[in-house]
N, CA and C atoms as a LAMMPS dump frame, in Angstrom:
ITEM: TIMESTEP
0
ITEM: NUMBER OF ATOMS
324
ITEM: BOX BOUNDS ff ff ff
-5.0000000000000000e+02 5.0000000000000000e+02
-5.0000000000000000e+02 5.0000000000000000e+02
-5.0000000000000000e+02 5.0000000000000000e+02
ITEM: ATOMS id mol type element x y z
1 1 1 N 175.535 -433.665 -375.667
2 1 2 C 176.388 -433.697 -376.841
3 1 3 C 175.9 -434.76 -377.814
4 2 1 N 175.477 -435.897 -377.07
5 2 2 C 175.056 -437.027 -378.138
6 2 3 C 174.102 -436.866 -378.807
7 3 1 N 173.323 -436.254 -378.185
8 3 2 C 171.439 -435.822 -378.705
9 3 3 C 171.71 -435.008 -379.306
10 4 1 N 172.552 -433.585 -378.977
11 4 2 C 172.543 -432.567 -380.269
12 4 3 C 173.155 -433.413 -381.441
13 5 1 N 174.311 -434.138 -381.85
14 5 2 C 174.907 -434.683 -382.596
15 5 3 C 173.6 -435.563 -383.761
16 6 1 N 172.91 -436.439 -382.305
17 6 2 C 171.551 -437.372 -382.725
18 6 3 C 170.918 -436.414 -383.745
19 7 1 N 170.304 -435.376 -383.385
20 7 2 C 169.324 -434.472 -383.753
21 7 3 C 169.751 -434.386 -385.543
22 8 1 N 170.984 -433.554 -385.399
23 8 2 C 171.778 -433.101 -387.109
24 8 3 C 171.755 -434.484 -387.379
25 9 1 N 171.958 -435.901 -387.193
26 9 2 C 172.147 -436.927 -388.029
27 9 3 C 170.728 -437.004 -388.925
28 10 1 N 170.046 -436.983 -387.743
29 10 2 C 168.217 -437.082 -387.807
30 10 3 C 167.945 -436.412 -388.828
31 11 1 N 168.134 -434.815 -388.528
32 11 2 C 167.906 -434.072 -389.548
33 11 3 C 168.203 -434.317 -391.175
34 12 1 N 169.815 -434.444 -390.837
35 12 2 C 170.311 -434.687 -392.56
36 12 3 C 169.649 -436.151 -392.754
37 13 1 N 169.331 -437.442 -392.213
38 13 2 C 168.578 -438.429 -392.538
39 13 3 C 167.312 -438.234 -393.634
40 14 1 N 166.955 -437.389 -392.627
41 14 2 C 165.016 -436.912 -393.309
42 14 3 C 165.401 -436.235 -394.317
43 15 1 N 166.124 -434.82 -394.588
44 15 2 C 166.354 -434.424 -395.549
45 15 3 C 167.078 -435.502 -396.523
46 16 1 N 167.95 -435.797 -396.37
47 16 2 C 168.065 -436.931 -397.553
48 16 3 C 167.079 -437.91 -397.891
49 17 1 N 166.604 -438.474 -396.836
50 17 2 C 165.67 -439.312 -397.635
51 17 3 C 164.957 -438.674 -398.804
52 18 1 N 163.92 -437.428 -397.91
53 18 2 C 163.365 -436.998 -398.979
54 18 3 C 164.014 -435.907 -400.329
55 19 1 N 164.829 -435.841 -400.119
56 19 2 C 165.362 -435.965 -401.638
57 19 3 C 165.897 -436.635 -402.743
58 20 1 N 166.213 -437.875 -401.711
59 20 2 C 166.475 -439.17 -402.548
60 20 3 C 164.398 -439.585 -403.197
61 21 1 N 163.974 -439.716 -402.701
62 21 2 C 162.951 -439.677 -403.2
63 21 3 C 162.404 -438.639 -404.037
64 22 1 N 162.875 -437.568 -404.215
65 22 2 C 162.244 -436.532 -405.138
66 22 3 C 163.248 -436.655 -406.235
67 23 1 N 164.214 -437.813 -406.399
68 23 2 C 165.253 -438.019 -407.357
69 23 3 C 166.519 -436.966 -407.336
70 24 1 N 166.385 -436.143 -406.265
71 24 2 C 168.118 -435.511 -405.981
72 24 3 C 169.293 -436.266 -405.345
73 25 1 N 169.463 -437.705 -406.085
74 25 2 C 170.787 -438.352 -405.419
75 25 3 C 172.047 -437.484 -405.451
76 26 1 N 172.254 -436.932 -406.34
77 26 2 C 173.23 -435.978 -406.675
78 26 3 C 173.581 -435.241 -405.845
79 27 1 N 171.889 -434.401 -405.597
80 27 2 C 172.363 -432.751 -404.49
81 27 3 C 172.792 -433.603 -403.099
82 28 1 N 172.713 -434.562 -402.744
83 28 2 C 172.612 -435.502 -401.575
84 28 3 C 174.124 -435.422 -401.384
85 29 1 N 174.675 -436.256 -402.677
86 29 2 C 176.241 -436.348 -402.907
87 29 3 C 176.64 -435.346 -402.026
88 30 1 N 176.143 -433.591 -403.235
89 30 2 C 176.954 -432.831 -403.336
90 30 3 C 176.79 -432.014 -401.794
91 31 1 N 175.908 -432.492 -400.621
92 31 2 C 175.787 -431.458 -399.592
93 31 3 C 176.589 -432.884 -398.564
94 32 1 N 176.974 -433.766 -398.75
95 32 2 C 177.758 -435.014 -397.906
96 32 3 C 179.126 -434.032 -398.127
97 33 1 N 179.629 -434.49 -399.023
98 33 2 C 181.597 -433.597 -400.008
99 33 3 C 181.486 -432.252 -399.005
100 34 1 N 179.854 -431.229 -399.6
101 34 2 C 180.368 -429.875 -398.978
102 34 3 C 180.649 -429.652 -397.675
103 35 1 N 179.375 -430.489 -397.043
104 35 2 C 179.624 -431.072 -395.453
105 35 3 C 181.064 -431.7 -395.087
106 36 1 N 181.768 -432.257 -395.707
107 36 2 C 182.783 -432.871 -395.148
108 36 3 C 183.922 -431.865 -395.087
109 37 1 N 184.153 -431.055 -396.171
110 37 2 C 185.1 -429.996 -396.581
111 37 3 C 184.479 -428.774 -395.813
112 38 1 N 183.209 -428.353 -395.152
113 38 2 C 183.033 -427.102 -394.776
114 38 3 C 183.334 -427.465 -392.763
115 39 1 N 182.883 -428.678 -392.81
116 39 2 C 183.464 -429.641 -391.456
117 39 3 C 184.794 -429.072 -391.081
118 40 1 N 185.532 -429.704 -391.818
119 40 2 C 187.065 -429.363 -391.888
120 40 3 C 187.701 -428.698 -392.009
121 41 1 N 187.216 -427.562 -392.541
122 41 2 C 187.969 -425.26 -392.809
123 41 3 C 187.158 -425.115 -391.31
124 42 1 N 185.784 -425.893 -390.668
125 42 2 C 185.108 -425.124 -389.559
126 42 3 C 186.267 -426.041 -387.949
127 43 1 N 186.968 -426.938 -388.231
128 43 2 C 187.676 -427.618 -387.555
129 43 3 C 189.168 -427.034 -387.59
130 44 1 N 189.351 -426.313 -389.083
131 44 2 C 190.992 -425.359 -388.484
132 44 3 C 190.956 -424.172 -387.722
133 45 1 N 189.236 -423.24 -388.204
134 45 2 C 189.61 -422.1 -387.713
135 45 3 C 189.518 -422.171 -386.409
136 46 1 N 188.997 -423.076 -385.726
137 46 2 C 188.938 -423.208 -384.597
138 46 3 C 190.489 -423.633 -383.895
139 47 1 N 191.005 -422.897 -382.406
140 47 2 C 192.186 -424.024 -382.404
141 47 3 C 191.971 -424.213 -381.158
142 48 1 N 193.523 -425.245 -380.941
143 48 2 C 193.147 -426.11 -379.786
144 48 3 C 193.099 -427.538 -380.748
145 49 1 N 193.136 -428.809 -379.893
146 49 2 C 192.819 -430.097 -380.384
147 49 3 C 191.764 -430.228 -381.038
148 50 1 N 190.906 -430.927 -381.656
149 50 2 C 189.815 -430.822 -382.366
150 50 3 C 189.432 -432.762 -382.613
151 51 1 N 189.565 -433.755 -381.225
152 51 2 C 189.63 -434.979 -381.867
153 51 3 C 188.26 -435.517 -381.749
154 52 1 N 188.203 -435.222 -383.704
155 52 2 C 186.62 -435.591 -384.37
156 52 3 C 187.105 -436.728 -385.161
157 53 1 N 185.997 -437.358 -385.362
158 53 2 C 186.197 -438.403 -386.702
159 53 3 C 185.498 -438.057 -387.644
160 54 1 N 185.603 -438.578 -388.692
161 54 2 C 185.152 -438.291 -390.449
162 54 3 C 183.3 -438.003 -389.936
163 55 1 N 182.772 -438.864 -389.186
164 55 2 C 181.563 -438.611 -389.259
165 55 3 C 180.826 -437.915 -388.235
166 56 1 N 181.778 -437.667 -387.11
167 56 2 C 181.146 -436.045 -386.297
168 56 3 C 181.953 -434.902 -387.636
169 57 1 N 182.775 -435.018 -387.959
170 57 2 C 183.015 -433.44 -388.887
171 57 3 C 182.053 -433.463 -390.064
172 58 1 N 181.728 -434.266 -390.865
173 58 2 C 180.745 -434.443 -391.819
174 58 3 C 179.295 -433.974 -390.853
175 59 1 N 178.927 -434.251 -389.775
176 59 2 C 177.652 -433.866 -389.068
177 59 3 C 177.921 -432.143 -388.919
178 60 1 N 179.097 -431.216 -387.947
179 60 2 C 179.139 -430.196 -387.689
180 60 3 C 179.394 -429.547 -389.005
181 61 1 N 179.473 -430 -390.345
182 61 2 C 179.64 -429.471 -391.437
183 61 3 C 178.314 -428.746 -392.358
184 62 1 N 177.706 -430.507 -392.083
185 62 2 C 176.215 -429.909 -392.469
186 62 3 C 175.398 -429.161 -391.496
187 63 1 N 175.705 -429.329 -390.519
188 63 2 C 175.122 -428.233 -389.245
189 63 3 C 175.512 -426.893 -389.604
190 64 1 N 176.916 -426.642 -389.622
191 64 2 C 177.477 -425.349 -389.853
192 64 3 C 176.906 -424.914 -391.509
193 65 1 N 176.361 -425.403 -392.487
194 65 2 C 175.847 -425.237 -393.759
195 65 3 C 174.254 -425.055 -393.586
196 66 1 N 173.905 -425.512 -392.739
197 66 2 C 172.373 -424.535 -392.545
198 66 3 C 172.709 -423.612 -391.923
199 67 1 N 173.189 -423.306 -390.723
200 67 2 C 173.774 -422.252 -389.905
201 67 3 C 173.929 -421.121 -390.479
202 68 1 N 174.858 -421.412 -391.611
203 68 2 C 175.334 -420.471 -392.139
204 68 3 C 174.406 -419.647 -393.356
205 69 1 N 173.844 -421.646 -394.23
206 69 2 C 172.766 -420.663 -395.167
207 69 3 C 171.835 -419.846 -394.813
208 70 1 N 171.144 -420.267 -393.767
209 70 2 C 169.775 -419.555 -393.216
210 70 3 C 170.333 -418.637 -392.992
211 71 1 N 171.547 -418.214 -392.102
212 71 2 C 171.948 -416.742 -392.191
213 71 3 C 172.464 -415.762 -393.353
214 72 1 N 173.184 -416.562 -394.249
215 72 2 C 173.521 -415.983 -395.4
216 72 3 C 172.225 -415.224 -396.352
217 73 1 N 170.715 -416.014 -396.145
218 73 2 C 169.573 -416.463 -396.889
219 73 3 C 169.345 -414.949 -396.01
220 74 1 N 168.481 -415.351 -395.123
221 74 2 C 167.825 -414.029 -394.278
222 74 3 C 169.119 -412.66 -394.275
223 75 1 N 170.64 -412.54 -393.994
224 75 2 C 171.112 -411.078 -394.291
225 75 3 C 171.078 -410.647 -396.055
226 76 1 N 171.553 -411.917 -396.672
227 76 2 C 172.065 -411.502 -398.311
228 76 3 C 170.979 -411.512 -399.086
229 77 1 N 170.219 -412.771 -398.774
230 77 2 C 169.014 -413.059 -399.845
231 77 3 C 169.666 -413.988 -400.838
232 78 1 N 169.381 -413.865 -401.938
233 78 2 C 169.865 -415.099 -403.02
234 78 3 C 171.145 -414.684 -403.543
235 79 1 N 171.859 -413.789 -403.599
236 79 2 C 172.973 -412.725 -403.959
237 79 3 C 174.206 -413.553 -402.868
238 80 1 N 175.198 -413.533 -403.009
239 80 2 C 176.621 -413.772 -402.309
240 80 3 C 176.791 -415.04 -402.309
241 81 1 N 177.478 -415.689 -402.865
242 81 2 C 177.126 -417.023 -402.65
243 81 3 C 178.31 -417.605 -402.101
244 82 1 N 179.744 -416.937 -402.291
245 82 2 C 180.577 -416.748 -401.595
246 82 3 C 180.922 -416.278 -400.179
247 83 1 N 179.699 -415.351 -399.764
248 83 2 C 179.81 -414.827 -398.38
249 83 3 C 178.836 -415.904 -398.062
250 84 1 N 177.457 -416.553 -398.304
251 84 2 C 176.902 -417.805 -397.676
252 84 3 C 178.302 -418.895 -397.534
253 85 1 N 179 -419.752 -398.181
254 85 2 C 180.212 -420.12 -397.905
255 85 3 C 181.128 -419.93 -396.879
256 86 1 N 181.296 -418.318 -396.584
257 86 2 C 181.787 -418.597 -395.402
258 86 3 C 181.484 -418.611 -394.096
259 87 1 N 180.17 -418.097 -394.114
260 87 2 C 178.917 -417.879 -393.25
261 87 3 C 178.871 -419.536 -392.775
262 88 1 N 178.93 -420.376 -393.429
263 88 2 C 178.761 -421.773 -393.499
264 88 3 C 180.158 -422.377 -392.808
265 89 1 N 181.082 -421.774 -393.121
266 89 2 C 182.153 -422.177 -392.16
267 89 3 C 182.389 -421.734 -391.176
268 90 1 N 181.853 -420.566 -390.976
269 90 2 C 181.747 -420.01 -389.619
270 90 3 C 180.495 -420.742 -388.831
271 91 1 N 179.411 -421.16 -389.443
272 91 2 C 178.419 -421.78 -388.268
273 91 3 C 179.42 -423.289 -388.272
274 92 1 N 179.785 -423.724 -388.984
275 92 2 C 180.764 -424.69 -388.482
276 92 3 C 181.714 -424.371 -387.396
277 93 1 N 182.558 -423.809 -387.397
278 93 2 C 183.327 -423.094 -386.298
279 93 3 C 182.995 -422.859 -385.28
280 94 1 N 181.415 -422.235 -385.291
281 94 2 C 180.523 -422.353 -383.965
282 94 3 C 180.509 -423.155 -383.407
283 95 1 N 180.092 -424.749 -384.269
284 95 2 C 180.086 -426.031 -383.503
285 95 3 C 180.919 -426.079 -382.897
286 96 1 N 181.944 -426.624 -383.68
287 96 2 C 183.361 -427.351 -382.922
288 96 3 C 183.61 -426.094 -381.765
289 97 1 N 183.266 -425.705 -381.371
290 97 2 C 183.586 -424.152 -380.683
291 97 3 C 182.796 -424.945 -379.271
292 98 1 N 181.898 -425.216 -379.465
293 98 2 C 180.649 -425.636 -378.723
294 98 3 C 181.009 -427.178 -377.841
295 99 1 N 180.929 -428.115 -379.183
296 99 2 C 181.598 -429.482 -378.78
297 99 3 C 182.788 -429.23 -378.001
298 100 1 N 184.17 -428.016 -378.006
299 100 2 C 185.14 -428.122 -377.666
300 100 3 C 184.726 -427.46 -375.73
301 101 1 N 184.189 -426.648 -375.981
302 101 2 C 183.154 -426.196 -374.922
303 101 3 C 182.707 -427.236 -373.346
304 102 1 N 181.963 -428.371 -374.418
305 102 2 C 181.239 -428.72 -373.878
306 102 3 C 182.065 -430.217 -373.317
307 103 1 N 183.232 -430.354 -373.886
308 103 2 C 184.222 -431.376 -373.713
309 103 3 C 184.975 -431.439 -372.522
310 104 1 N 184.989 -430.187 -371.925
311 104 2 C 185.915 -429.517 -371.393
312 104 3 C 185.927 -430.003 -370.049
313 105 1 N 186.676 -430.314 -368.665
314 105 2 C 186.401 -430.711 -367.729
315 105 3 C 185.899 -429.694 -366.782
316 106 1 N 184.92 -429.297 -365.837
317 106 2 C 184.874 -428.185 -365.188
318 106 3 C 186.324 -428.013 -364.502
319 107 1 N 186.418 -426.338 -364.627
320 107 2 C 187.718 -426.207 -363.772
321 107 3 C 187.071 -425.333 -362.339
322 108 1 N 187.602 -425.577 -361.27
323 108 2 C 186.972 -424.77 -359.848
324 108 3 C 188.173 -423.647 -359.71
């Protein structure tokens, strides 16, 4: 759980850096906000308890926002940008689906 978690921090790290360096502070902003808000629609549809803090839901947010784009990207193509959106909350949903999964105590 920690290493997958590690991995998406890693990931969004590198990607931000290098877009902070290609001068996209902005898109940086704007995929932190979408991450935090696509986190959090991917943390209701799920139910059951869900006890995340601001910065595991901001991680399964931007997780669930590639998830979702790459799938939105490869079925829609550049077209739907609304169905990528929810595609994006649904690979969110996956997570917490996963984390809730993987939380779980074995039962015999």
């Amino acid at each position: 759980m920690v290493g997958f978690l590690a991995g998406l921090l890693a990931a969004a790290f590198v990607m931000g850096a290098i877009l902070l360096a290609a001068g996209a502070a902005l898109y940086v902003a704007g995929l932190l906000l979408s991450g935090l808000a696509v986190g959090a629609l991917g943390r209701v549809v799920v139910p059951g308890p869900n006890p995340m803090g601001v910065g595991t839901t901001l991680l399964v947010g931007i997780g669930g926002s590639f998830l979702g784009g790459f799938a939105g990207w490869f079925i829609f193509g550049r077209s739907g940008r609304f169905l990528g959106f929810m595609l994006s909350v649904a690979g969110a949903a996956f997570i917490v689906w996963l984390i809730q999964r993987q939380d779980r105590p074995a039962s015999s």
